[in-house]
Structures are given as structure tokens and as C-alpha cells.
ROKE-222132 format. One record per residue (C-alpha): x, y, z; residue in one letter; residue number from 1. Coordinates in nm, 2 decimals, padded with zeros to 4 digits, m for minus. Example, Ala and Ser with C-alpha at 12.3 -4.5 7.8 and 13.67 -1.06 7.14 Angstrom:
2
> xx;yy;zz;residu;num
> 01.23;m00.45;00.78;A;1 $
> 01.37;m00.11;00.71;S;2 $
This chain:
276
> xx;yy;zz;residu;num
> m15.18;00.73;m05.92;X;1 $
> m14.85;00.79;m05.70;X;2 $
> m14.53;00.70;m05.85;X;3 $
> m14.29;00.52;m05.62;X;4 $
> m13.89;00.50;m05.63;X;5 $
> m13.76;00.22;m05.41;X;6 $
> m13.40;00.10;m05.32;X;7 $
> m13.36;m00.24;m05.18;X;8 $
> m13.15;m00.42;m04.94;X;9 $
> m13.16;m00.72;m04.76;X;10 $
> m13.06;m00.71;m04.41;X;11 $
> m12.95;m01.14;m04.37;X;12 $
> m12.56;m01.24;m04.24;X;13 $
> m12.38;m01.40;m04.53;X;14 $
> m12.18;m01.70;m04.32;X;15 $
> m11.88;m01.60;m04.46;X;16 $
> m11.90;m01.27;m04.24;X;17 $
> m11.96;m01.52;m03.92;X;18 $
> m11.69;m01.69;m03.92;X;19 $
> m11.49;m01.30;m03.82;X;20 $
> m11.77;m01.20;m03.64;X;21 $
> m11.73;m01.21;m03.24;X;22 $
> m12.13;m01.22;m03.18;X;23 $
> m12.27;m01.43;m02.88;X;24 $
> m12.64;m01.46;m03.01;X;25 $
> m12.64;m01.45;m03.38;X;26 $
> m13.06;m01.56;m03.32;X;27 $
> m13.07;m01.19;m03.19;X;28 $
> m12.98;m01.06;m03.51;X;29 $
> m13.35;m01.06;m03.71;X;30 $
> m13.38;m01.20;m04.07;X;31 $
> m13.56;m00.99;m04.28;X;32 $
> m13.55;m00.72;m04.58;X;33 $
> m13.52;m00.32;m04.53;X;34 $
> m13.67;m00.18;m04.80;X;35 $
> m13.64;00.20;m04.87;X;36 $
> m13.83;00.41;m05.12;X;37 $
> m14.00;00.69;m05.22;X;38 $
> m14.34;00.81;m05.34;X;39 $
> m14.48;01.08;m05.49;X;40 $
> m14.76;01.14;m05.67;X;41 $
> m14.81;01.14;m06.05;X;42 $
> m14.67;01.54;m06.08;X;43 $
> m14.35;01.40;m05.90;X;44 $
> m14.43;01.54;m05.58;X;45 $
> m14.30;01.41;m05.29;X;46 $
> m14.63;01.23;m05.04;X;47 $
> m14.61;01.27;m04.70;X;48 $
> m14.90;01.04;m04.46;X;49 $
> m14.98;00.73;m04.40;X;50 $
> m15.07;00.51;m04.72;X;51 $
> m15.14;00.13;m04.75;X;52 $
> m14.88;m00.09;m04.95;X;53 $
> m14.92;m00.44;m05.00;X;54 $
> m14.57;m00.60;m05.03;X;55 $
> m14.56;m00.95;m05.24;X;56 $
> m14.26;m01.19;m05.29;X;57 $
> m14.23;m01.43;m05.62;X;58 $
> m13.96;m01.66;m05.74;X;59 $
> m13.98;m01.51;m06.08;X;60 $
> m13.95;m01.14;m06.21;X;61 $
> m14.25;m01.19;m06.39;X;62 $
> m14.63;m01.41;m06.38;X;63 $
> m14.66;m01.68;m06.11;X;64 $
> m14.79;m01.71;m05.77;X;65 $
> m14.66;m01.53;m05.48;X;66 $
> m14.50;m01.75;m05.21;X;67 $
> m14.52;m01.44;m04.90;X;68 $
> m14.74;m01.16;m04.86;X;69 $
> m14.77;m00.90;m04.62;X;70 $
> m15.09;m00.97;m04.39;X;71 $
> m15.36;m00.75;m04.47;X;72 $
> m15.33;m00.63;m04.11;X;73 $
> m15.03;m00.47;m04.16;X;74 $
> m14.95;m00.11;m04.05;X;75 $
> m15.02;00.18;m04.27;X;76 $
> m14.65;00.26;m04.42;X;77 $
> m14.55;00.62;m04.29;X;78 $
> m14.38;00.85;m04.56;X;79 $
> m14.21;01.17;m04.49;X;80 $
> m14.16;01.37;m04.75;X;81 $
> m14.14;01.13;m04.98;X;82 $
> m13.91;00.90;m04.82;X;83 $
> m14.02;00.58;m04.63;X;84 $
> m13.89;00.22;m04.49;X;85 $
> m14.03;m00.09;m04.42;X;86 $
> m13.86;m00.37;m04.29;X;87 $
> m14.04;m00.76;m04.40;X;88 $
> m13.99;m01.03;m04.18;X;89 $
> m14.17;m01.23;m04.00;X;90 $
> m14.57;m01.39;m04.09;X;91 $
> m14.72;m01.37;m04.40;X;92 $
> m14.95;m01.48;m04.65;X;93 $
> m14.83;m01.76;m04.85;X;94 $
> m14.99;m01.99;m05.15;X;95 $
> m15.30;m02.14;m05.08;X;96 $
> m15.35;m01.84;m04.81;X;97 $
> m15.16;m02.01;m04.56;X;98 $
> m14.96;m01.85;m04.31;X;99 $
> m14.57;m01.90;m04.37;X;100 $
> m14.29;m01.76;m04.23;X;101 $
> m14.08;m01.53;m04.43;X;102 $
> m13.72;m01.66;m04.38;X;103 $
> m13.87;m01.99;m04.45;X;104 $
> m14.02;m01.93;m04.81;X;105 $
> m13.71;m01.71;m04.92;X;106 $
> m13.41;m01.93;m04.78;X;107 $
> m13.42;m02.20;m05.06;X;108 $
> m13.49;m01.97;m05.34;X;109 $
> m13.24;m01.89;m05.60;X;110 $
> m13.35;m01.54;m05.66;X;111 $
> m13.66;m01.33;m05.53;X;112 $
> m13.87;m01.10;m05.66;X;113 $
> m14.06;m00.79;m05.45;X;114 $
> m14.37;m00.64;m05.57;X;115 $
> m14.51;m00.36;m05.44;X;116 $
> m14.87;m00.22;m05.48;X;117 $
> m15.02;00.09;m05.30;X;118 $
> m15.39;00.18;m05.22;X;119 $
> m15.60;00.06;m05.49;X;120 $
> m15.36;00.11;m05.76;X;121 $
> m15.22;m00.16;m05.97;X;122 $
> m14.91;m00.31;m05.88;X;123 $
> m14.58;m00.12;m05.96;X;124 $
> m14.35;m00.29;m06.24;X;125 $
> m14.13;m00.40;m06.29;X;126 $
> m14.07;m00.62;m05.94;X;127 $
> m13.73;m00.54;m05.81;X;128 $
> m13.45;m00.85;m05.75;X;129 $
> m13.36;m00.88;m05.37;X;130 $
> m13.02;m00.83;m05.28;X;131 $
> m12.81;m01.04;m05.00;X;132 $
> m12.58;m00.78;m04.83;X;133 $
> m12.29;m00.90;m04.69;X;134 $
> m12.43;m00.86;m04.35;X;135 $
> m12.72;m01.13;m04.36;X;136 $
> m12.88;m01.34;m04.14;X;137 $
> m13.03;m01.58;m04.25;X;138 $
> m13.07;m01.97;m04.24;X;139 $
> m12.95;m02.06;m04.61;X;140 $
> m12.81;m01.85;m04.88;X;141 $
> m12.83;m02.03;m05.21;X;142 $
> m12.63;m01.96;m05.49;X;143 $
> m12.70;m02.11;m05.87;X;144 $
> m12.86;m02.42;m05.75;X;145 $
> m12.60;m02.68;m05.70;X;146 $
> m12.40;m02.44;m05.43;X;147 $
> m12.55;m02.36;m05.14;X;148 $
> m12.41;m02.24;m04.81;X;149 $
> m12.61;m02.28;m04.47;X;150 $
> m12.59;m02.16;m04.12;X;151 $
> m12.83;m02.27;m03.87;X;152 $
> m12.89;m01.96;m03.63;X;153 $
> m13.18;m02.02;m03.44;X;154 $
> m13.14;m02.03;m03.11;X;155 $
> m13.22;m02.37;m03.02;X;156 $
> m13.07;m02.46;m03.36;X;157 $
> m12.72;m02.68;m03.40;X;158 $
> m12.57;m02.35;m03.48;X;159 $
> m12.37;m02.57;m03.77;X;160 $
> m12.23;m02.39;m04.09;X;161 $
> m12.26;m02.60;m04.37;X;162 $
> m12.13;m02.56;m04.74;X;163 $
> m12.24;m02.77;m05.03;X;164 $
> m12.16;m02.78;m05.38;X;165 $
> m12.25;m03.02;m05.67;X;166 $
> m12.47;m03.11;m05.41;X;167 $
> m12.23;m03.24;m05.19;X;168 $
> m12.13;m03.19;m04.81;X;169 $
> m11.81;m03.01;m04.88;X;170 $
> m11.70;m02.84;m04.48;X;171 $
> m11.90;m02.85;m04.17;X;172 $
> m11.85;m02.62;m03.89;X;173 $
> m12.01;m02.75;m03.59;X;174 $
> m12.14;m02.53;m03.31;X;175 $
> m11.86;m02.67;m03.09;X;176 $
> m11.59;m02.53;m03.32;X;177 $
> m11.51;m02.87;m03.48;X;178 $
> m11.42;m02.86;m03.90;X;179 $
> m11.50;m03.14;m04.13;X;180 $
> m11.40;m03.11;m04.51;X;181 $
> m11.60;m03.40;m04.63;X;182 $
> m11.66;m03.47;m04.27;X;183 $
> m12.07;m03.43;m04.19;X;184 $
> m12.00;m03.46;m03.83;X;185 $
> m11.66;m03.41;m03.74;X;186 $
> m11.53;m03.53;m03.42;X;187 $
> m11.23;m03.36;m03.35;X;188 $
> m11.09;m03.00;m03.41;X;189 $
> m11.00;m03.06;m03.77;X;190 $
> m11.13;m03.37;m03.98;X;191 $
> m10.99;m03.46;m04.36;X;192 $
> m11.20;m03.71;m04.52;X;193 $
> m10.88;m03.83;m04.84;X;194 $
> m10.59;m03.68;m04.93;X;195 $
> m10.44;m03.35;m04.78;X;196 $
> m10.13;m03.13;m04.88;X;197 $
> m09.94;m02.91;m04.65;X;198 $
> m09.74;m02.63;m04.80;X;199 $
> m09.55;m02.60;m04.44;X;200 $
> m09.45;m02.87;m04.12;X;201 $
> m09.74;m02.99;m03.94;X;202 $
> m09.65;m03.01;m03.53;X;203 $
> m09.76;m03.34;m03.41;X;204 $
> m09.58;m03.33;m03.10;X;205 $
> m09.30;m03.57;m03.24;X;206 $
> m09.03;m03.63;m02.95;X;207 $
> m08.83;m03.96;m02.78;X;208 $
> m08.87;m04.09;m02.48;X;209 $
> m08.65;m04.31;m02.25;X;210 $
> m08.61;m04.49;m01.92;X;211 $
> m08.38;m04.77;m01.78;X;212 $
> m08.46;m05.08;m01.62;X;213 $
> m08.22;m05.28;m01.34;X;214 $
> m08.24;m05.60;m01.24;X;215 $
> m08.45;m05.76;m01.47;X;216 $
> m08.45;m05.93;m01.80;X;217 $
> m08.72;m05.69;m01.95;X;218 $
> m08.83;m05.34;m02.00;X;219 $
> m09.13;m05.12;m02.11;X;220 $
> m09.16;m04.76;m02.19;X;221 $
> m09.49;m04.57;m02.18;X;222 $
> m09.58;m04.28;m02.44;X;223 $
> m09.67;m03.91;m02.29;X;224 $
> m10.06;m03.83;m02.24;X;225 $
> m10.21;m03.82;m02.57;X;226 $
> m09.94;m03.93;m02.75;X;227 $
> m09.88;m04.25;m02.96;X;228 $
> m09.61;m04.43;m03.01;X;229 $
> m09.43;m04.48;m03.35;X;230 $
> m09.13;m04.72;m03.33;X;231 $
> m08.87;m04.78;m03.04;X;232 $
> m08.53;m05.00;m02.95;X;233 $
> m08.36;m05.11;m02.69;X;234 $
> m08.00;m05.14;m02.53;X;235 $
> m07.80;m05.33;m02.30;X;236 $
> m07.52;m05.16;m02.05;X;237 $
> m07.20;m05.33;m02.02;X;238 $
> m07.30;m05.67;m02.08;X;239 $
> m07.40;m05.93;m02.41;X;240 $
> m07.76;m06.11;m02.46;X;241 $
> m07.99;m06.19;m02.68;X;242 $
> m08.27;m05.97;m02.77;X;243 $
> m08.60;m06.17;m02.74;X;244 $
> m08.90;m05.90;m02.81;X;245 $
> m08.84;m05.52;m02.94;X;246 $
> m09.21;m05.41;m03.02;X;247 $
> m09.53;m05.19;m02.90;X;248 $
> m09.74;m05.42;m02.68;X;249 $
> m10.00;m05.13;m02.67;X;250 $
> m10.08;m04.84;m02.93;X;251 $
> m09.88;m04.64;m02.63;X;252 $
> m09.66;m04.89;m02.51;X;253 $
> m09.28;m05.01;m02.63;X;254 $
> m09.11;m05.35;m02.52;X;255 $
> m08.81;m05.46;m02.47;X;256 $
> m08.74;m05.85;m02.39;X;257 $
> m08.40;m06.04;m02.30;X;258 $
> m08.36;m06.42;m02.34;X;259 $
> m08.13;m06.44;m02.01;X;260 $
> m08.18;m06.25;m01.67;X;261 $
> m07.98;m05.91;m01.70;X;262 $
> m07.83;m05.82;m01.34;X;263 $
> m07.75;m05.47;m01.54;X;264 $
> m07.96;m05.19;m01.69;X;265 $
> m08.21;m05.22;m02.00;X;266 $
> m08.24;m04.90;m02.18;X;267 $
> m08.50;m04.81;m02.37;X;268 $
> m08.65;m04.58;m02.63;X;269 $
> m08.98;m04.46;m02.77;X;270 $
> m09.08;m04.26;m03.06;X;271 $
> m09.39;m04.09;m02.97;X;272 $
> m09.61;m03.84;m03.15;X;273 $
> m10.01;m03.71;m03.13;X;274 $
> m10.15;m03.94;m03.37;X;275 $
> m10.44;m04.17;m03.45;X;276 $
């Protein structure tokens, strides 16, 4: 019987690595584990050829059903002086003897199991616990069930990264570069859904605008592009009357209104900013 000594990693992008990472196609970046080992027979010498090793994955370190198994078309595993790699992705053998996609089954488990049998032989103990590296792709990591973190990379995916906890929505990044915290599907650039605390100034464009009217016994004043306007006044050159109507006849608007006809200049003023 050979004796086998395998080291495991799991080649899947952790999202937090995306959001630094300047990759056009994260699709093109396969999902899958890299599994590395070697073998040698039961004197502890190192095996060179081609043997067959089945590959199993299971929820559970020990008993239960496997949820993906290599096909048993797969490729004889080539070892080289002991050493040998495999990478698992792809179609398998799931319960029921159904055909399931790897990065399907494993995406919503909290932890999984590989097991590993070669030839005839009966399967290696104990399994070994796969490992996320921090260079994952895949389409959910889960954490100890009530956190979960999400990215959606397939190519004709949303290409959203979600994060949960308490099993909660807690930020959304949409494929369009927009942020929600506590926003599902956030509209603009940055979306707050309750309170927020700045420990610096927030730039919202503030300024004050003016203009001047002749003639006439009323005046209006028009907010920048984009902007909104906040309060206003108004002011008379030279001359005494009554002020009829200071207010914002339109979210962008101010207005200034005279009770008698001003042959003189009506200033006015606007206190705009980029708000909702």
C-alpha cells in the first residue's frame, strides 16, 4: 500500500484582494483547488508513473456523503519522484451520482473536507481541511455561518461584491462602482442607509451665488448644474420697498418679490450646495 504526503491549497480570490486588484476579467481567473503531494510506497520510497487517485469532497472531517467527486474518467495522476499536483475544478460526481459543478457544491460550505484514495487501496485518513488562500476566486467565501462575503465573477454575472453578517446585507459593491452600506442596490457613488459620522469636512460643493435685476419689481436666481439650493435673500439699491416673497420657487430656484415696481436694481443671493 503506498503512503501519500499531501499539502493543500486552494487557489479561489478572497474579495477583499479584488477590491486592490487592477484585473479586467476576473472570470478568466479559474476556481478550483491545487493540491500537491507525495507518494511513496510503504518502505518510504518515493513512486514515480502514472497511478489512479480518486479525489472526494465532504462537509465533515469524518462519516457522511460526499457532495463532489472526481469523474471516474479522470486522467491518471503523474508522479515524479514522488511529487505530484492536481488541480480540482470543474464536473464531478455529486450525491445521488449527479453531475455538479465543483465551485457550486463548495461555495456555501463552512468548511470542506478532501479525501483522497489511490488504486484499490482504502482511502487515506485522515481527510485534510481545505484552505482559502488569499488569492481566491471564487463565487462566495463563507465564514462561521452568519458572515458570508460574495462576489459574483462569472462573466455574464452582475459582477456585485456583497457582504453579509447576522444575515444581513451589510455593503454592496455594484459592478458599476456604486457602494451601498445597507444599500442592496445603490444608486449613486456612495449610498448610507441611517446615520453616518465623518471624522473630517465633507466637500459638497457649498458656494453663493448672485445676480441683479433692473427694471422690474422681481428677481430670481438659478443654482449651478447639479447643485441645490439651500437658503437665499435679497436686496434693494438705493431705494425703500416692501419685500413681498424671499423663497425657493424650485429645489434650484431663489425668489425675490417687491410690492411696488423698482425702477432700480434687485440683488439677489443663493446658497447652493450638491445635495438631495
Amino acid at each position: 500500500m503506498p503512503k501519500i504526503k499531501v499539502f493543500w491549497t486552494l487557489n479561489c480570490v478572497f474579495v477583499w484582494a479584488l477590491l486592490f486588484l487592477s484585473v479586467t476579467n476576473l472570470s478568466a481567473i479559474p476556481a478550483g483547488f491545487n493540491i500537491q503531494g507525495r507518494l511513496t510506497n510503504a518502505n518510504g520510497i518515493n513512486e514515480n508513473g502514472d497511478f489512479s487517485i480518486k479525489f472526494s469532497i465532504f462537509p465533515a472531517a469524518s462519516g457522511g456523503t460526499p457532495v463532489w467527486e472526481t469523474k471516474s474518467d479522470m486522467p491518471p495522476v503523474q508522479v515524479q519522484n514522488g511529487n505530484f499536483q492536481v488541480v480540482l475544478r470543474g464536473e464531478g460526481i455529486g450525491i445521488g451520482g449527479t453531475r455538479v459543478q465543483l465551485e457550486d457544491v463548495v461555495k456555501d460550505l463552512a468548511d470542506a473536507y478532501v479525501e483522497i484514495k489511490v488504486g484499490s487501496d482504502p482511502a487515506l485518513a485522515p481527510r485534510q481541511l481545505l484552505l482559502r488562500s488569499p488569492f481566491s476566486s471564487a463565487d462566495k467565501v463563507t465564514g462561521k455561518g452568519d458572515v458570508l462575503i460574495q462576489s459574483d465573477s462569472q462573466a455574464a454575472g452582475s459582477g456585485l461584491i456583497a457582504m453579509r453578517t447576522g444575515n444581513t446585507d451589510r455593503v454592496t459593491i455594484l459592478n458599476n462602482g456604486n457602494v451601498g452600506i445597507g444599500v442592496v442596490n445603490p444608486t449613486n457613488a456612495l449610498e448610507v442607509a441611517g446615520n453616518a459620522a465623518f471624522g473630517g469636512s465633507v466637500d459638497i460643493g457649498l458656494e453663493i451665488v448672485t445676480t441683479q435685476c433692473g427694471g422690474y419689481n422681481a428677481c430670481e436666481l438659478q443654482c449651478p448644474a447639479g447643485k441645490r439650493v439651500l437658503g437665499g435673500g435679497c436686496q434693494l439699491q438705493y431705494v425703500a420697498s416692501n419685500l413681498w416673497r424671499s423663497f425657493p420657487i424650485s429645489p434650484y430656484t431663489w425668489y425675490c418679490g417687491y410690492t411696488d415696481w423698482i425702477k432700480t436694481h434687485i440683488y439677489v443671493y443663493a446658497i447652493c450646495a450638491r445635495v438631495k
